[in-house]
C-alpha positions in Angstrom: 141.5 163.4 78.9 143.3 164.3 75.3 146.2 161.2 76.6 143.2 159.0 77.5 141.5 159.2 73.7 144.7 159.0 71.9 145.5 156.1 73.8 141.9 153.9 73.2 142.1 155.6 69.2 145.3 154.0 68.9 144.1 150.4 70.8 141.2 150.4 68.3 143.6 150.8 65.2 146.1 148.8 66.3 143.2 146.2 67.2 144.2 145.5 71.0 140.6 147.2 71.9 139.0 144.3 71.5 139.4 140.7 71.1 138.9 139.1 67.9 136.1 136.5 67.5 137.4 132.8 67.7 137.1 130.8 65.0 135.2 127.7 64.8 137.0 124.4 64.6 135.6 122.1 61.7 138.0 119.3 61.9 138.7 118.3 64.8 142.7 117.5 65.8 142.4 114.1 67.3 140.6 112.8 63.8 143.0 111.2 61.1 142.3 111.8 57.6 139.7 109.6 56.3 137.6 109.6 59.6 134.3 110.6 59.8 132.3 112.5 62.4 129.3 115.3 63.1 129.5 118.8 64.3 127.5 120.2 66.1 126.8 124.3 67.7 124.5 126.2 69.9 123.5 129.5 67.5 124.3 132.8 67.9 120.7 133.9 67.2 117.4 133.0 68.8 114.0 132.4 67.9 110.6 131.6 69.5 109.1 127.8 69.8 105.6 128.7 68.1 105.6 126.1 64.8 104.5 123.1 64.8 106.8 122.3 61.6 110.2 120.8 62.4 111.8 122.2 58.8 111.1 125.9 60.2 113.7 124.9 63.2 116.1 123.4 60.7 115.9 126.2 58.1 116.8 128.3 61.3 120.0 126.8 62.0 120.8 126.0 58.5 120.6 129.9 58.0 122.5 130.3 61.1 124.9 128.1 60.0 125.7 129.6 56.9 126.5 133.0 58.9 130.2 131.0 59.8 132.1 131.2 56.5 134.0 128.0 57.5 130.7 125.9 58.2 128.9 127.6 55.0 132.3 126.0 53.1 131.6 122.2 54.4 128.5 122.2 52.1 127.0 120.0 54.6 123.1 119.5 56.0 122.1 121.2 59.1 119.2 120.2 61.7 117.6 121.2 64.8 118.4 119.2 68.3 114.4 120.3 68.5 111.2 117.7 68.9 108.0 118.6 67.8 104.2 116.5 67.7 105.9 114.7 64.5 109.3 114.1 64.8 111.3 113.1 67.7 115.0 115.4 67.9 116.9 111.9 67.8 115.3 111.3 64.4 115.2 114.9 63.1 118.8 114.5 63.5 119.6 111.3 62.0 121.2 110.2 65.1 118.4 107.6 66.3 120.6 104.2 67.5 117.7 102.1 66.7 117.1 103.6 63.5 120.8 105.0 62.4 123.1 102.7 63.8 126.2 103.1 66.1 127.2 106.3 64.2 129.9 108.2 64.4 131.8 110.7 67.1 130.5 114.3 67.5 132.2 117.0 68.1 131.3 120.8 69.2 133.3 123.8 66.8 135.3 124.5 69.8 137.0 120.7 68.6 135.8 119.2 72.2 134.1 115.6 71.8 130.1 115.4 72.4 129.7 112.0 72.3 131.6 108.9 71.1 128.6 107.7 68.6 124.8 108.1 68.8 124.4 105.7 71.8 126.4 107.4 73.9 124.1 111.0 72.8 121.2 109.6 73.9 122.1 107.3 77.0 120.0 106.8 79.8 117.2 108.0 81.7 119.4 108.6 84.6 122.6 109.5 83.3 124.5 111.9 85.4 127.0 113.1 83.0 124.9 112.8 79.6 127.4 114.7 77.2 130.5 114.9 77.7 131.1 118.3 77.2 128.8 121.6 77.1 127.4 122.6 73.6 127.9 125.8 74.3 130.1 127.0 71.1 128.4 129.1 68.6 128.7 129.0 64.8 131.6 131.9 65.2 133.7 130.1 68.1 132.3 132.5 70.6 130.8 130.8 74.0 126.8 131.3 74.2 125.4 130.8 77.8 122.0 130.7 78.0 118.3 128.4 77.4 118.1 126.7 74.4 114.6 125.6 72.5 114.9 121.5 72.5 111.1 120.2 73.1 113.6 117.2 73.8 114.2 114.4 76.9 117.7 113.7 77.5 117.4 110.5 75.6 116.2 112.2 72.6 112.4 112.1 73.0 110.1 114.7 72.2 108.5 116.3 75.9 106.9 119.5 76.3 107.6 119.5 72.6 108.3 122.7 70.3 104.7 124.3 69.0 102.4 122.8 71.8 100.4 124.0 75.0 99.4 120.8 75.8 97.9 120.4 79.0 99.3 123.4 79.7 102.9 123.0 79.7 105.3 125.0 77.9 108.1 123.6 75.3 111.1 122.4 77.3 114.7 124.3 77.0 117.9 123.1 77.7 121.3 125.1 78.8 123.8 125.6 76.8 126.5 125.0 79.9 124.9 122.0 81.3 126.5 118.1 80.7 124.3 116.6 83.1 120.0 115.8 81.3 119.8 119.5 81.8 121.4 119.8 78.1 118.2 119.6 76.9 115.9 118.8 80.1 116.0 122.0 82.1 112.5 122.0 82.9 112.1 125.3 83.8 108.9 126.7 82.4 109.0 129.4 79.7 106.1 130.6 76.8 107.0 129.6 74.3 106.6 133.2 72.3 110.1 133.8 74.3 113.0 133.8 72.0 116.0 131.2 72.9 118.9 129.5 71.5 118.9 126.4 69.0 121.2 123.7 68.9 122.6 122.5 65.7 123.7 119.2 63.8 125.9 118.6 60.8 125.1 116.1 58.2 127.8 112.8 58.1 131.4 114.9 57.5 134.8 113.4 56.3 138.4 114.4 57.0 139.9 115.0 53.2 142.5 112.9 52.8 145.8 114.4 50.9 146.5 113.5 47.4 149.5 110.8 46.8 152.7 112.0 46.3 153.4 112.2 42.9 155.0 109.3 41.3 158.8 109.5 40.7 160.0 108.9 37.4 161.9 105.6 36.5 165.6 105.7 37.0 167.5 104.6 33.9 168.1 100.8 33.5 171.9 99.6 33.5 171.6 98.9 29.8 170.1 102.0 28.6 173.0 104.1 30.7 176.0 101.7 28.4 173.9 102.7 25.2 174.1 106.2 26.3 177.6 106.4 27.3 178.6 104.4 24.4 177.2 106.8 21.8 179.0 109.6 23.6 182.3 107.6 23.4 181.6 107.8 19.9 180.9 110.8 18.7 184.0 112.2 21.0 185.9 109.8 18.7 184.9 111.2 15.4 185.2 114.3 16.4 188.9 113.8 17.6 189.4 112.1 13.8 188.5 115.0 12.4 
């Protein structure tokens, strides 16, 4: 038993007792500098669906973001993949293809594509594979499995939205490990005083792109290297006279 505790103290100093939390990826590799794109995450923390007011869902994952130090650093907006009575999730998010154009790619903090552009977010009605990966990365790089508040259809329209008991039905969830509508169409009924996941969007993000190398100074021109030489000439000369 002594062996045993010795053996998990020393594990826990050396760090080995435990893995250490991931890190999550805020430009992705296959991006060039000067490209643009959107993150997006699934948080960490839950909440219930009671307001009616989309900003309460944003300030949410805004606050949530800003628990990451690397997303807090991109100085960027967050907002809720969430519908409510007012405000459609495709809209909330600025990612509407009627209203925001093509747009640009999306990728989860794990540095997986979402989607190519806001089209392809928000295909079809019947689209088998609707994303093309699972939002299921956190703002800390950790994997979240579970229902997430959305209020949302899989093409982006509020259903069952956030706030409402409308005719009886509850907000709609997605899962957090689903590509197919169930992203953000689960369907499975749950009150909406139940406390779930949010998914998360960035605001329109850049790749930095690096400084110019600094400019070389200009070499010497032919003449200006005789002048040179020739004054040295010289003054070797006189001092030789002397």
């Amino acid at each position: 038993m002594t062996f045993l505790r010795t053996l998990i103290a020393v594990l826990a100093l050396t760090g080995l007792a435990a893995p250490a939390l991931a890190a999550p990826v805020t430009i992705p590799t296959s991006l060039n500098p000067g490209d643009q794109y959107r993150l997006a995450f699934v948080t960490a923390g839950t909440r219930d669906a009671t307001s009616t007011d989309i900003a309460d869902y944003n300030a949410f994952v805004t606050a949530q973001a800003n628990l990451s130090t690397e997303l807090a650093a991109l100085g960027t907006t967050w907002t809720a993949i969430a519908s409510t009575s007012a405000v459609d999730a495709r809209d909330n998010t600025g990612t509407n293809p009627s209203v925001d154009g093509t747009g640009v790619p999306i990728y989860v903090v794990n540095d997986l594509r979402l989607a190519d552009d806001n089209s392809d977010l928000w295909g079809t009605f019947n689209c088998l594979v609707c994303i093309d990966t699972p939002l299921n990365t956190d703002q800390n790089g950790n994997l979240i499995d579970g229902e997430v508040w959305t209020g949302t259809t899989r093409a982006g329209w509020g259903f069952r939205v956030l706030g409402t008991t409308t005719l009886g039905m509850h907000p709609m969830t997605g899962l957090s490990t689903a590509t197919s509508y169930e992203w953000t169409e689960l369907g499975v009924p749950t009150d909406m005083n139940d406390s779930h996941h949010f998914y998360a969007f960035s605001g329109l993000l850049t790749i930095p792109t690096p400084p110019p190398d600094p400019t070389p100074a200009p070499e010497p021109s032919t003449v200006m290297l005789f002048w040179v030489g020739l004054a040295g000439l010289v003054g070797l000369r006189r001092r030789r006279v002397r």
